[in-house]
N, C-alpha and C positions, 0 to 999 in steps of 0.2 A: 198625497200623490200616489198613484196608482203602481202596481209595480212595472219595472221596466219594459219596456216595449221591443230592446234592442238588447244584439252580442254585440260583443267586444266591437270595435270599428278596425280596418285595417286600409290603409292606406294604398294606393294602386295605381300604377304608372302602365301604358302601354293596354294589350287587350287583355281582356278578362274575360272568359269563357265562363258564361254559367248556366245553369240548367236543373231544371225538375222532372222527377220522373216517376216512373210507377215498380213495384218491384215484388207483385203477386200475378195472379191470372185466375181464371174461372169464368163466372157471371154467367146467368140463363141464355141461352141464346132463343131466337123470337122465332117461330115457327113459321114466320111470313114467308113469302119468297119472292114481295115486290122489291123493284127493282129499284129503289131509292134511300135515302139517309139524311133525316134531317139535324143539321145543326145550329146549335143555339151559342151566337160567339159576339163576345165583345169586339166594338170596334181597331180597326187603327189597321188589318191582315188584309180588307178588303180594297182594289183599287179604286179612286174615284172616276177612272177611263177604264175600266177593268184590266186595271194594269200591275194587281196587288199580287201578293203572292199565295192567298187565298184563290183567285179567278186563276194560277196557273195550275195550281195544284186540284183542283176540283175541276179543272177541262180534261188533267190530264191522268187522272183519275177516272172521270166519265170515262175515258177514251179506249182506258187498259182493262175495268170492271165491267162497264153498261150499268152502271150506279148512278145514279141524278142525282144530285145534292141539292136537297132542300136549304134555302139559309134564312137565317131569321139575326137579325142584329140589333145589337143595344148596350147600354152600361153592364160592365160585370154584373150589378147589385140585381140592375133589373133583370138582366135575365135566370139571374139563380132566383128572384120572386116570383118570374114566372115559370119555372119550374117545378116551383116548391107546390102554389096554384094548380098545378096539372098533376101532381103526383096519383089523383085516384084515374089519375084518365091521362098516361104519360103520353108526349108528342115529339120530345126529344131524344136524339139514339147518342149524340156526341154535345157537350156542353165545354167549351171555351172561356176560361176568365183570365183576370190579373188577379194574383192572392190579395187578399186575405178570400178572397169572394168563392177560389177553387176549394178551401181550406171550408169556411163556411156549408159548400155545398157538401161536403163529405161528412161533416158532423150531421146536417139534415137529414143525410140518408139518402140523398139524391143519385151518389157514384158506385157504380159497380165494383169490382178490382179485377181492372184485365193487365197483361202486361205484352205491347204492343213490340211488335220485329222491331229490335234497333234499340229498345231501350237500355240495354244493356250496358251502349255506349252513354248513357246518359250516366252525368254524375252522382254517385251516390249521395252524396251531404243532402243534395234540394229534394231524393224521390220521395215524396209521400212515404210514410212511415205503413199505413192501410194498404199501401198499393193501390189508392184508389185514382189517380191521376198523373198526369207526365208531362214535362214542356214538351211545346213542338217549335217554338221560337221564343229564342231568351232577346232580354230587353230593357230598360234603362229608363229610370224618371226623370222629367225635365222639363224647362219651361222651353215656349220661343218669345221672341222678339220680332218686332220690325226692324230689319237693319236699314232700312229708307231714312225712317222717323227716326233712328235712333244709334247715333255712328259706335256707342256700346252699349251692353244693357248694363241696368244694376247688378252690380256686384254682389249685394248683400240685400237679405230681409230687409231693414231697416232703410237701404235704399230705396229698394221699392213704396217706402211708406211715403214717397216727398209727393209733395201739391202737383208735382209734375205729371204724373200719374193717373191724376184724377179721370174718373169713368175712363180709364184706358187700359183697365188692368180685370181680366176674368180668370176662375178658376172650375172646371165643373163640380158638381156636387157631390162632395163624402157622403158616403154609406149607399150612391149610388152606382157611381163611375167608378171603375176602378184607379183612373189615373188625378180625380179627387179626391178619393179617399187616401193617395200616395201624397195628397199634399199636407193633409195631417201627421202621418207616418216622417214625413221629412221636417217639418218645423218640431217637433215632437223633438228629435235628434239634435236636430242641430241648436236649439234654445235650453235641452238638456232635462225636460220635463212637459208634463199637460196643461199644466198652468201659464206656463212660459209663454208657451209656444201660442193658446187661444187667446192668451192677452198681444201677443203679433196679430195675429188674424183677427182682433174686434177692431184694432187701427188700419189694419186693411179695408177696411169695411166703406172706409172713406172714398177710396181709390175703385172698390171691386163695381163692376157694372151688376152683377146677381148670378144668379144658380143657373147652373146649365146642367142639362142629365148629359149630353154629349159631349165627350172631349173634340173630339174627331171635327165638329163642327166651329172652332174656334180656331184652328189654324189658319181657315181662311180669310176670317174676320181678321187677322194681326196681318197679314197679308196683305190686303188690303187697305190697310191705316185704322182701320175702326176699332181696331186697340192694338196697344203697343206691346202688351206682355197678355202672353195663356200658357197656363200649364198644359203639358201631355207628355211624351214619351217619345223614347229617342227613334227607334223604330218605327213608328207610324210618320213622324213628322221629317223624319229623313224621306221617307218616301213622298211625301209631301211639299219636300223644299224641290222635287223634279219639275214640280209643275208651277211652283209657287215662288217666285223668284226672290221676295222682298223678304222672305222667311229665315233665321238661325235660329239655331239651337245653344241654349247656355243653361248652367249648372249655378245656384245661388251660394255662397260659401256663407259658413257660418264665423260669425263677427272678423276676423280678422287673420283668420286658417283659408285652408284649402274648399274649394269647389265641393259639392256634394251628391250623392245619388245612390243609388241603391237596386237591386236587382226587381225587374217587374215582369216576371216572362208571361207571356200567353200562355197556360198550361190547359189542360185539355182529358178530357176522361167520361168513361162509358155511361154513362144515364142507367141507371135501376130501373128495370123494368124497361128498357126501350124497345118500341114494338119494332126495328129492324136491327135487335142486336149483334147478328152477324156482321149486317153491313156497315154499323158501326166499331167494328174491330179493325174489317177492312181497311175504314179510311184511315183512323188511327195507325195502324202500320204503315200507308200509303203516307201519312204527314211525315215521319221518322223514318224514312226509306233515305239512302245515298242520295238519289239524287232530288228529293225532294228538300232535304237539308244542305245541297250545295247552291241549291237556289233562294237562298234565305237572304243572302246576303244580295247575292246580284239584282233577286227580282223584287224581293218584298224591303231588304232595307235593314233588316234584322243582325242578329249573331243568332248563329248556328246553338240546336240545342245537343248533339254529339258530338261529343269530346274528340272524335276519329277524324273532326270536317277541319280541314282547314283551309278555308276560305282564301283566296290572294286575288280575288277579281277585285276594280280601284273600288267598287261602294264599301268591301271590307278594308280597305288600307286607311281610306278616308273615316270609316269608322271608328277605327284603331286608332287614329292620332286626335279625334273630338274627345274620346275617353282617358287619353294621355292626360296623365298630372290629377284626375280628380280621386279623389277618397269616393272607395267606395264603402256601404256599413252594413251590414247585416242584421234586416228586422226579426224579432222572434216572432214568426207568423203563427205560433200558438198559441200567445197571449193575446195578437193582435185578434184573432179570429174570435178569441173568446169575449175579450172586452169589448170587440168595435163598436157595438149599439150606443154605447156609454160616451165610447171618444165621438161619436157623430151626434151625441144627446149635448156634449159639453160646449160640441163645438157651436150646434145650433142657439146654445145659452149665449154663450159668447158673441156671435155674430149676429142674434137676433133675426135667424133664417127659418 
């Protein structure tokens, strides 16, 4: 067995603020002086009526800069691939993932180290050790359900494995998505090992419909009835349940303990070489400004990534009481980041993906 993946686990009642951030500054700035800022971000930030908190924060940024935001979205994995891709010929000035993938892109050499207005209030434990990245929305792994088709969901792994299930159960794809690759990271935990955990997921196999690069796009499908269980994350799929009525959110316990999940924030950081790196600093402070972090909660769905916010609009109270009672654990995202190729190699053996 490979060595561990996780700290210590700590148990957690009520809300739980958390956050990553950056804690140097510098980087080239770009001798341009057009008027735009492209970013490359994983889904789950942007609205699907342009109601996210991406679409408020980039109107209301155009508004205050004369800054266009360029967007380009996809899986954490894929867009740190297609960054890596572009490096002799970069196209992105701000790059957005869920870890390991932010982690990932820093060892590649893809991140600068800025250190954006506001970070300060971000918590030290999460900020990149390089200073090469910072959350700008913290956030939470999890599955949903159809509560239509299903008056509760399973409780446990293992429930999930009944005939009941069958083709009504998806997850996106590890080593692509970031919030599939959290589904390794969480059975990993909770089975207590890698072996454990792919010998779950080859009996999954029975149930799982196949691969999806997009998390984002399987909400709607349980929604719907066209499957009962998808994995994603608590923040996109909150935002999600506004529109989406048949949707909850639920946390899988391991055997016979408490609920499970783990911190998954958006974190975010300056592209090497980006041909508008001023105005990528820009936005960066403009995500981590007062009131673009008091809108996390009301507009996008999220927790707040400085520790100074505190939130009491109802989406945060309502928040606050979903993550009541569940364990939350703490992954070593340096192991993770190093090993991943290997945990998305074993799991592909396992699953026959």
């Amino acid at each position: 067995m490979r060595t561990s993946i996780l700290k210590p686990a700590a148990a957690v009642a009520g809300t739980l603020a958390l956050a990553a951030g950056l804690t140097a500054c510098g980087g080239s700035s770009s001798a341009s002086d057009e008027k735009v800022v492209t970013v490359y971000s994983a889904d789950g930030l942007k609205g699907e009526n342009g109601e996210g908190w991406y679409d408020k924060v980039f109107e209301d940024f155009e508004k205050k800069t004369g800054i266009k935001v360029e967007y380009v979205e996809g899986g954490s994995g894929e867009m740190v691939q297609r960054a890596v891709r572009e490096k002799s010929n970069t196209q992105a000035d701000v790059l957005v993932t869920l870890p390991p993938f932010i982690q990932q892109a820093g060892t590649k050499g893809l991140l600068q180290t800025y250190e954006p207005t506001g970070s300060d209030q971000v918590d030290a434990a999460d900020k990149a050790a390089d200073g090469t990245w910072t959350s700008v929305v913290n956030n939470y792994f999890g599955f949903v359900y159809n509560k239509q088709k299903l008056k509760t969901p399973p409780r446990t792994w293992d429930e999930l494995l009944d005939s009941s299930y069958k083709e009504k159960v998806q997850y996106s794809t590890p080593g692509v998505a970031g919030d599939g690759t959290a589904v390794l990271i969480k059975a990993m935990y909770d089975f207590g090992g890698t072996e454990q955990a792919m010998a779950c997921l080859k009996k999954l196999q029975t149930n799982n419909v196949g691969p999806s690069a997009s998390t984002g796009k399987l909400a709607p499908k349980v929604d719907k009835g066209e499957l009962y269980i998808a994995n994603g994350d608590v923040q996109m799929n909150f935002a999600q349940t506004q529109d989406m009525p048949n949707l909850d959110i639920w946390f899988p316990a391991k055997g016979d303990g408490k609920p499970t999940t783990f911190a998954l924030p958006y974190a975010a950081g300056l592209v090497e070489k980006a041909p508008h790196s001023a105005n990528g600093k820009k936005l960066l402070d403009f995500m981590l400004s007062e009131q673009a972090q008091q809108d996390v909660s009301e507009v996008g769905g999220g927790f707040s990534a400085r520790k100074d916010i505190e939130a009491t609009d109802a989406n945060a109270v309502e928040l606050a009481g979903l993550m009541k009672g569940v364990e939350i654990f703490e992954p070593d995202w340096s192991t993770i980041g190093t090993e991943l190729d290997e945990y998305v190699e074993d799991w592909k053996s396992a699953t026959g993906s």
